[in-house]
BAFI-3210 file (N, C-alpha, C; in Angstrom, 3 decimals, decimal comma, padded with zeros to 6 digits):
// residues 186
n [1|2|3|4|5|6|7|8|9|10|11|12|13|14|15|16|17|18|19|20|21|22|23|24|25|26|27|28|29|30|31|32|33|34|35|36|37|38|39|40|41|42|43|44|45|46|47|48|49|50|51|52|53|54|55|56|57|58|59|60|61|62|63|64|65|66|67|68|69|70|71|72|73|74|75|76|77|78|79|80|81|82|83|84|85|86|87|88|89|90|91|92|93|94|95|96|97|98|99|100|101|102|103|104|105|106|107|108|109|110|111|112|113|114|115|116|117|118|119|120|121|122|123|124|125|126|127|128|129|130|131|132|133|134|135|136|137|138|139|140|141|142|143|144|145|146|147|148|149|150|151|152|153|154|155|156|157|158|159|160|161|162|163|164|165|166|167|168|169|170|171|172|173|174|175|176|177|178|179|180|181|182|183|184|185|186]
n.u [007,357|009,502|012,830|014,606|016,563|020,406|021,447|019,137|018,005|019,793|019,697|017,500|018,082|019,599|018,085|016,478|013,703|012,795|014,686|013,692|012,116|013,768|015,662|013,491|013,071|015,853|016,213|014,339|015,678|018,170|017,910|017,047|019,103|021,379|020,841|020,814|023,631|024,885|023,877|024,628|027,344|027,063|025,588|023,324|019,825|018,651|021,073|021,905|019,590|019,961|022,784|022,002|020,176|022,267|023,864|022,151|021,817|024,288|024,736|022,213|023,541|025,865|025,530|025,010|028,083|028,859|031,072|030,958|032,818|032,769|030,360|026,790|026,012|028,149|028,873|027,732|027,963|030,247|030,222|028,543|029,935|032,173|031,406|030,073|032,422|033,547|031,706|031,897|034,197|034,688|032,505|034,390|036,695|035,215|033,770|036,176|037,218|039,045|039,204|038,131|036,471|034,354|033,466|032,326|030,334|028,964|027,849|026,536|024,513|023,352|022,357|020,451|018,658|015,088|014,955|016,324|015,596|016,468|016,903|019,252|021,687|021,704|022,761|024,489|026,141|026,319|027,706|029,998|031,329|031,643|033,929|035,617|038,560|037,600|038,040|037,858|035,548|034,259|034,770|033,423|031,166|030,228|031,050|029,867|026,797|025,747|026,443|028,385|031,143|033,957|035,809|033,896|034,325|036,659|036,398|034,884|036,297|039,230|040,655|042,937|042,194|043,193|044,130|041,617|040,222|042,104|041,517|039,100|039,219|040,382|038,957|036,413|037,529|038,351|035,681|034,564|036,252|035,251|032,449|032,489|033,537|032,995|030,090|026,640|025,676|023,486]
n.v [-038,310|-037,767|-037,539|-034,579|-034,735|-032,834|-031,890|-031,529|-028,936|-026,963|-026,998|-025,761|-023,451|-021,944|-020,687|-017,990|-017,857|-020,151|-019,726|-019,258|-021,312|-023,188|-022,771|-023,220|-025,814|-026,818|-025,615|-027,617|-029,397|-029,688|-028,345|-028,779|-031,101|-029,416|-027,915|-029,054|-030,411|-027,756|-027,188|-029,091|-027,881|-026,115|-025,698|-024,164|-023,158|-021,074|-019,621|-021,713|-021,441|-018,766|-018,900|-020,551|-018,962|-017,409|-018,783|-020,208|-017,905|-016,811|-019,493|-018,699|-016,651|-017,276|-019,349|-019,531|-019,276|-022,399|-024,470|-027,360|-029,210|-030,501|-032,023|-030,744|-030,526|-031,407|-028,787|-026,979|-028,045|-027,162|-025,066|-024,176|-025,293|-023,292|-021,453|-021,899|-022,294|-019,937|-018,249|-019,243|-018,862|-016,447|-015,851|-016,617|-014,871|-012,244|-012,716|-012,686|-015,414|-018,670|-021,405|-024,134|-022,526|-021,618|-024,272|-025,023|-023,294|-023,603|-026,252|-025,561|-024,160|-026,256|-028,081|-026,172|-025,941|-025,520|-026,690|-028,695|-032,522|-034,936|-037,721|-038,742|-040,068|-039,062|-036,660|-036,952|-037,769|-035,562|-033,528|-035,122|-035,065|-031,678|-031,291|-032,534|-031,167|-028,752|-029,310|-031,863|-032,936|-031,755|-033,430|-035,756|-035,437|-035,229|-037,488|-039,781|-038,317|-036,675|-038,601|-039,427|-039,710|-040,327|-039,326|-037,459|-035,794|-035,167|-033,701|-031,605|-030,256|-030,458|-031,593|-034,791|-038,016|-040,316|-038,650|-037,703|-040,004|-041,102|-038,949|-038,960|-041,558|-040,721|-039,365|-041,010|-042,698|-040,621|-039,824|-042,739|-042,957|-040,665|-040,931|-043,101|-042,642|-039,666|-038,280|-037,999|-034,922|-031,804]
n.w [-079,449|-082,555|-082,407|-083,350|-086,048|-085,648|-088,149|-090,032|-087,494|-088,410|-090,973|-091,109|-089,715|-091,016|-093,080|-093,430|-092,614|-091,596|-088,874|-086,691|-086,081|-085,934|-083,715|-082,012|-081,996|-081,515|-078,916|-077,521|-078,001|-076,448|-074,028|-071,698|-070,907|-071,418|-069,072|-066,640|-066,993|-066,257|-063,722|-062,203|-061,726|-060,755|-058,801|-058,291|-058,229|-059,598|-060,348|-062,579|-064,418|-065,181|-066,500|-068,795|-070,103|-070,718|-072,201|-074,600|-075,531|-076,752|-078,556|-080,321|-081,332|-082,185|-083,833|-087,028|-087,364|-086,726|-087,293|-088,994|-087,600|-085,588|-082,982|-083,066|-080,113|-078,439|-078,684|-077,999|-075,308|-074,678|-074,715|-073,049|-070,308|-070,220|-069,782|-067,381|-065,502|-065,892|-064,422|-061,890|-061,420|-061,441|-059,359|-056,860|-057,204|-056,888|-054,551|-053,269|-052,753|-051,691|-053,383|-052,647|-049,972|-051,635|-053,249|-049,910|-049,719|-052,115|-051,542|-048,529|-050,030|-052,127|-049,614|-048,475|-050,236|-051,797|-054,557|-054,338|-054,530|-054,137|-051,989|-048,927|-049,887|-052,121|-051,902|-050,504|-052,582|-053,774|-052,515|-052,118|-054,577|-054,973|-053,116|-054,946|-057,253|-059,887|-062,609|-062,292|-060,946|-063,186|-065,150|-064,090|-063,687|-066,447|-067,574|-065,576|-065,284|-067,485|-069,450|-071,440|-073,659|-073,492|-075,692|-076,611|-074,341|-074,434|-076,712|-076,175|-074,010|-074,506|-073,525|-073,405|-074,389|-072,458|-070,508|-069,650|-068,571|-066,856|-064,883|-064,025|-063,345|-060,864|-059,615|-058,745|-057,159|-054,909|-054,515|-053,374|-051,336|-049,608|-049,520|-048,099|-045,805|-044,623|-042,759|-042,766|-042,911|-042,200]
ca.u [007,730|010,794|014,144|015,052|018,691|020,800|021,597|017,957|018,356|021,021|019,651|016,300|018,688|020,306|017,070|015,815|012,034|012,395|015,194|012,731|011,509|015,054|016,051|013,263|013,739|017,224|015,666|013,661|016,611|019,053|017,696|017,271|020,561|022,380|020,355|021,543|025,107|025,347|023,752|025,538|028,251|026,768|024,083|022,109|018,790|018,642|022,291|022,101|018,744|020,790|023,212|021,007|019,862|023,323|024,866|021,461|021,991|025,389|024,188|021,769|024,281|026,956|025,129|025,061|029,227|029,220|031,173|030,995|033,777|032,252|028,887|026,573|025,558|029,605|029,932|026,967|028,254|031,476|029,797|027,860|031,543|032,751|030,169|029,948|033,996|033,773|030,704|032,528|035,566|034,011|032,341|035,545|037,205|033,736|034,065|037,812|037,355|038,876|037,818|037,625|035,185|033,174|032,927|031,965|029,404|027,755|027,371|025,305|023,249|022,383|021,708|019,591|017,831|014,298|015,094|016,916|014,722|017,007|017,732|020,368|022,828|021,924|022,836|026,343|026,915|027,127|028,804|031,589|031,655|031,925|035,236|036,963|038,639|036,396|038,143|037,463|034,235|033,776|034,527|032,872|029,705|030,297|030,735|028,349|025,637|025,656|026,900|029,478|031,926|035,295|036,376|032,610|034,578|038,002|036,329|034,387|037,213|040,405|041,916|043,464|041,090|043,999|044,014|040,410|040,322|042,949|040,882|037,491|039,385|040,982|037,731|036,236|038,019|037,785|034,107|034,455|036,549|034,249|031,435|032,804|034,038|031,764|028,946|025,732|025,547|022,623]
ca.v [-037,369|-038,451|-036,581|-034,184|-034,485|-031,490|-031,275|-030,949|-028,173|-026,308|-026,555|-024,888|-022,103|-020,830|-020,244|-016,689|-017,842|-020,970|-019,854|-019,065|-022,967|-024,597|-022,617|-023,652|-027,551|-026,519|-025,318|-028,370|-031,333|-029,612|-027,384|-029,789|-031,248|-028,166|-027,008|-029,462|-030,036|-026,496|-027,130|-029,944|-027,537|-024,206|-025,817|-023,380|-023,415|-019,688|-019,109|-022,442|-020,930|-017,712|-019,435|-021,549|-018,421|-016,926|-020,048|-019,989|-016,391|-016,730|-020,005|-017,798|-015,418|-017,586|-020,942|-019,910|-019,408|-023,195|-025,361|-028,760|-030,219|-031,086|-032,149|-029,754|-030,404|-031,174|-027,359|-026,150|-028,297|-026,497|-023,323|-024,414|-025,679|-022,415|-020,151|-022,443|-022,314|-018,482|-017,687|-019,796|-017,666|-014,658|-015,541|-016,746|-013,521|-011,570|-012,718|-013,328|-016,471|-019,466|-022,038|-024,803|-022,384|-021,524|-025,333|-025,287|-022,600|-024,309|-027,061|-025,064|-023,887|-027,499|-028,464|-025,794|-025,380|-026,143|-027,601|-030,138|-032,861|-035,771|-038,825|-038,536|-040,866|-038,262|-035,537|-037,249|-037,662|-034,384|-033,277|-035,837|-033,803|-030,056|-031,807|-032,324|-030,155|-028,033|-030,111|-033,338|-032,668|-031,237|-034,519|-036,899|-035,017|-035,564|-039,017|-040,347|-038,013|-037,016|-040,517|-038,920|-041,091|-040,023|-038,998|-036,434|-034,980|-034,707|-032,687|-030,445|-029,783|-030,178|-032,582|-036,119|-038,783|-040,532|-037,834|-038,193|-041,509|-040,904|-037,950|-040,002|-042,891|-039,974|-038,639|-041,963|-043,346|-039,619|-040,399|-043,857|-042,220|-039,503|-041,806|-044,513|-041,928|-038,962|-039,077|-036,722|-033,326|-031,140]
ca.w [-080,478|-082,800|-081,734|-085,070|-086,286|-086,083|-089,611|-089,562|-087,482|-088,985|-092,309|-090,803|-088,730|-092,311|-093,665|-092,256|-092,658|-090,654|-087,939|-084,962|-085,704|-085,602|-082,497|-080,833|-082,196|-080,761|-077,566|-077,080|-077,655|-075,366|-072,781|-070,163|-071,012|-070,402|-067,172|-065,523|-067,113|-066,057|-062,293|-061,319|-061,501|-059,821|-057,973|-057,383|-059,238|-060,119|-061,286|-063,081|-065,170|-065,887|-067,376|-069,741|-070,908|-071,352|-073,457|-075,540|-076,127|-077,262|-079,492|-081,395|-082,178|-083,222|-084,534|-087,971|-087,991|-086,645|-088,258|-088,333|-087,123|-084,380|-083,693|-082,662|-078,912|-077,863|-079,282|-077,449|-073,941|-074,100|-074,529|-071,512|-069,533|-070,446|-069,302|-066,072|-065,145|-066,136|-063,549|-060,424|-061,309|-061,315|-057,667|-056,638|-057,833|-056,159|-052,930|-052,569|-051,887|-052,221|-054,270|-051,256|-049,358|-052,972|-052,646|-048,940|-049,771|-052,577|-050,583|-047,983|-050,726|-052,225|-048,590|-047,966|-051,871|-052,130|-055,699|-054,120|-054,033|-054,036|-050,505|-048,366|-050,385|-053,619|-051,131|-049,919|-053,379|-054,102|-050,805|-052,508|-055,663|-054,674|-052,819|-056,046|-057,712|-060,958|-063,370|-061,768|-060,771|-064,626|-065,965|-063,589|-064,163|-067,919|-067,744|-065,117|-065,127|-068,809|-070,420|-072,608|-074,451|-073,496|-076,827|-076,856|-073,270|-074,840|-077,746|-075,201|-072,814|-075,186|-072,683|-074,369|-073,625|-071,268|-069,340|-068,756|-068,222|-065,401|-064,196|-064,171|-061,656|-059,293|-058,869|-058,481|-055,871|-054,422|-054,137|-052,446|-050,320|-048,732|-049,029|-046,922|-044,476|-044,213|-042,239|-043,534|-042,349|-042,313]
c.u [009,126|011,993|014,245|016,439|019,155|021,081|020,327|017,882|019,233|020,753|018,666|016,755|019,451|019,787|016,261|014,257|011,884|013,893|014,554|012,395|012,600|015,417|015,043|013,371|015,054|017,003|015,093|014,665|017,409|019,033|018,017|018,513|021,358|021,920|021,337|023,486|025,399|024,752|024,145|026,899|028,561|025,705|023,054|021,184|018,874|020,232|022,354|020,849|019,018|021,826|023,063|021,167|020,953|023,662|023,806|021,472|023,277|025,423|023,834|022,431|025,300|026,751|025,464|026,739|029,858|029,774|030,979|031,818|033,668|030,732|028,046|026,455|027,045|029,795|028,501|027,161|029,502|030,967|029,394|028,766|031,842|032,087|030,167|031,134|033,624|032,885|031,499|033,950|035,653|032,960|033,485|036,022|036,257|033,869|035,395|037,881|037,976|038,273|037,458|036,324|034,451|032,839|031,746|030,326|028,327|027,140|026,147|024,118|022,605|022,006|020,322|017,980|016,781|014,120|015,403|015,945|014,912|017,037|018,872|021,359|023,037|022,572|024,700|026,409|027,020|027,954|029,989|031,840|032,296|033,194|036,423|037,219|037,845|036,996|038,093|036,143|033,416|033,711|033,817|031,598|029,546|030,160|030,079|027,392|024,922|025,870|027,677|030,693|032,639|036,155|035,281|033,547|035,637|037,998|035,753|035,494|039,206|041,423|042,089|042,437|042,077|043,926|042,934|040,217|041,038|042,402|039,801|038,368|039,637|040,011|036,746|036,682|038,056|036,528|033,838|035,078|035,497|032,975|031,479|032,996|033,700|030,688|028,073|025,713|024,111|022,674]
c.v [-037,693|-036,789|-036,139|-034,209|-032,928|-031,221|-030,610|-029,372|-027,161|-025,606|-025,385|-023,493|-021,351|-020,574|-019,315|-016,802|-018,819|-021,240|-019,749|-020,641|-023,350|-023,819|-022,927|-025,342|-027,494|-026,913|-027,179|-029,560|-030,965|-028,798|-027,700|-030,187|-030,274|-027,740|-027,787|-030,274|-029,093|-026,571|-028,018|-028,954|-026,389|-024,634|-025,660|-023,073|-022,061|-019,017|-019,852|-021,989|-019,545|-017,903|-020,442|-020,559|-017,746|-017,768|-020,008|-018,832|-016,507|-018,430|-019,681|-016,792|-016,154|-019,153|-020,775|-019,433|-020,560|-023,943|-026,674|-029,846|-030,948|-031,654|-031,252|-030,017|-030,604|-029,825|-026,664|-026,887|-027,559|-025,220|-023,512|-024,370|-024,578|-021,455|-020,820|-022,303|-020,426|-017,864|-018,347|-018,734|-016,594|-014,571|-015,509|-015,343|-012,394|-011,555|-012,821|-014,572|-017,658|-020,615|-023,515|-024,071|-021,835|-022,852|-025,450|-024,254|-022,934|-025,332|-027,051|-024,875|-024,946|-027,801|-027,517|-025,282|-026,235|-027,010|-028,855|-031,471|-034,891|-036,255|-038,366|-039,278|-039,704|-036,903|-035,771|-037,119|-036,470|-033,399|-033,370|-034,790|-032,637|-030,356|-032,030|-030,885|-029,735|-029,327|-031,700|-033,392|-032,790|-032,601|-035,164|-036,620|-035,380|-036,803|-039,964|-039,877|-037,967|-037,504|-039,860|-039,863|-039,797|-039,067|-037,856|-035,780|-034,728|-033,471|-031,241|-029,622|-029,716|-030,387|-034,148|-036,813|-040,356|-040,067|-037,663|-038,756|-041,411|-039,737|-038,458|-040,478|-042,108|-039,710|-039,843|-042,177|-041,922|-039,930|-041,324|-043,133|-041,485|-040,285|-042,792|-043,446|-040,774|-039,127|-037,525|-036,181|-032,399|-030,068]
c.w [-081,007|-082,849|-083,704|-085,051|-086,196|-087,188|-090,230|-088,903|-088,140|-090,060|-092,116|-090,311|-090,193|-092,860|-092,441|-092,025|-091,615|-089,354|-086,464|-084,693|-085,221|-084,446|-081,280|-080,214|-081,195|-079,300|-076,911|-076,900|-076,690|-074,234|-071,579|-069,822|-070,298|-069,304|-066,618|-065,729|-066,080|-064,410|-061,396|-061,168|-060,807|-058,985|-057,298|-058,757|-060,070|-060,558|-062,560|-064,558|-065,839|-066,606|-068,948|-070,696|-071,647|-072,832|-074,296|-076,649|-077,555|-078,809|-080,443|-082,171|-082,830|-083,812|-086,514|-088,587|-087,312|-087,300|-088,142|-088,233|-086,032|-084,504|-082,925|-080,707|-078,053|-078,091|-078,601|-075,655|-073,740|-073,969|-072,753|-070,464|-069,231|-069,543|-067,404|-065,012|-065,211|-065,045|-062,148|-060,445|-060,534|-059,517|-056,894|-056,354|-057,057|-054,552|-052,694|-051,858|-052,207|-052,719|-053,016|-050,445|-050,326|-053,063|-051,381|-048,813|-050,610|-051,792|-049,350|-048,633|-051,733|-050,839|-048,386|-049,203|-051,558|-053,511|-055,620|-054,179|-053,500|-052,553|-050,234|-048,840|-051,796|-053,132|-050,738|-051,562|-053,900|-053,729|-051,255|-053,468|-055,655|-053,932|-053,320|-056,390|-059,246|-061,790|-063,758|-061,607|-062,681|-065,345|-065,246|-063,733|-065,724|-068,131|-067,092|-064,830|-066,606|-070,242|-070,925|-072,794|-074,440|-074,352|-076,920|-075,341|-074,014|-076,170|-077,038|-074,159|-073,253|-074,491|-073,929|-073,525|-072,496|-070,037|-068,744|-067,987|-066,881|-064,340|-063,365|-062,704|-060,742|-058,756|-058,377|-057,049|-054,958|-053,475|-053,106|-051,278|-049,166|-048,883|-048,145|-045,679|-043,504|-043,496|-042,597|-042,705|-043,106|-041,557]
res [x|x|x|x|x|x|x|x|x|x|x|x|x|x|x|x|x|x|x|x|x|x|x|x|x|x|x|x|x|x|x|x|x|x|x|x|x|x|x|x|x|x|x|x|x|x|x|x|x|x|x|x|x|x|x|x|x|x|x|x|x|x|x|x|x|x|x|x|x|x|x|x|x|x|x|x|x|x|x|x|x|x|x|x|x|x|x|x|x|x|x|x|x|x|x|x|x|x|x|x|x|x|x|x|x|x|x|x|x|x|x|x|x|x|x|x|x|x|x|x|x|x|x|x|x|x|x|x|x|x|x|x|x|x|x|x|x|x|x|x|x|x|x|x|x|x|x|x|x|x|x|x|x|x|x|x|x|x|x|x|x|x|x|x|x|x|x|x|x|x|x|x|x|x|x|x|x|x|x|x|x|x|x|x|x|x]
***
């Protein structure tokens, strides 16, 4: 089936006869996308599907005062970012906890998630992850899970794309780190 452009979209979402189509066109190019944007970073299957629906929500209501200075799916991943940082907060903040054992707790709950369905090397690597800190984590998920070109993270996250770049390697070598040195836990 050929991928529709968003201008495509867009044009279809400012016409009140054919907005139910382009939001579901919508629906269909980036759903998946954002699930799991959004569950590599909460990794729990059922918060990560409440959030979908949030950032969709909030899409539909404010797609047609998008502009386009951007392009659309960087301005529907920050929504996503946003909504994702704002819900860890808010457990954080919930339990009084800090964010090391809101780490140490997701962690239990990818170990113990039937969603999971990933090997024990896909399992350390996310062990490594939940280790960084959110904003490290936030990018390294951006750029090696969902390919993003540096300059598409620096527009989503309204960091310089230096500072990425220097984010990316800490968390990197992070990684090697606790992969060389860790040993799996179950």
């Amino acid at each position: 089936m050929k991928q529709v452009e968003d201008s495509e979209i867009l044009e279809k979402f400012s016409n009140t006869k054919t907005r139910d189509e382009a939001f579901n066109l919508l629906l269909n190019k980036y759903q998946q996308k954002i699930y799991w944007h959004i569950r590599r970073l909460v990794i729990d299957h059922d918060d990560a599907d409440d959030l979908v629906q949030d950032v969709f929500i909030k899409v539909w209501k404010n797609l047609d005062s998008f502009r386009s200075d951007s392009q659309l799916y960087t301005w529907i991943y920050r929504i996503a970012t946003n909504e994702s940082i704002t819900f860890l907060n808010k457990k954080k903040q919930r339990n009084n906890t800090p964010l090391d054992e809101v780490s140490d707790e997701l962690a239990e709950t990818l170990i113990a998630s039937s969603y999971f369905n990933g090997d024990k090397i896909q399992l350390k690597l996310q062990q490594a992850l939940l280790t960084l800190p959110e904003k490290q984590r936030l990018i390294f998920n951006m750029k090696y899970f969902d390919e993003l070109k540096y300059e598409e993270i620096s527009e989503i996250t309204g960091t310089s794309v230096g500072a990425l770049k220097a984010s990316f390697h800490i968390a990197v070598k992070k990684i090697e780190v606790f992969m060389l040195n860790e040993d799996i836990t179950f």
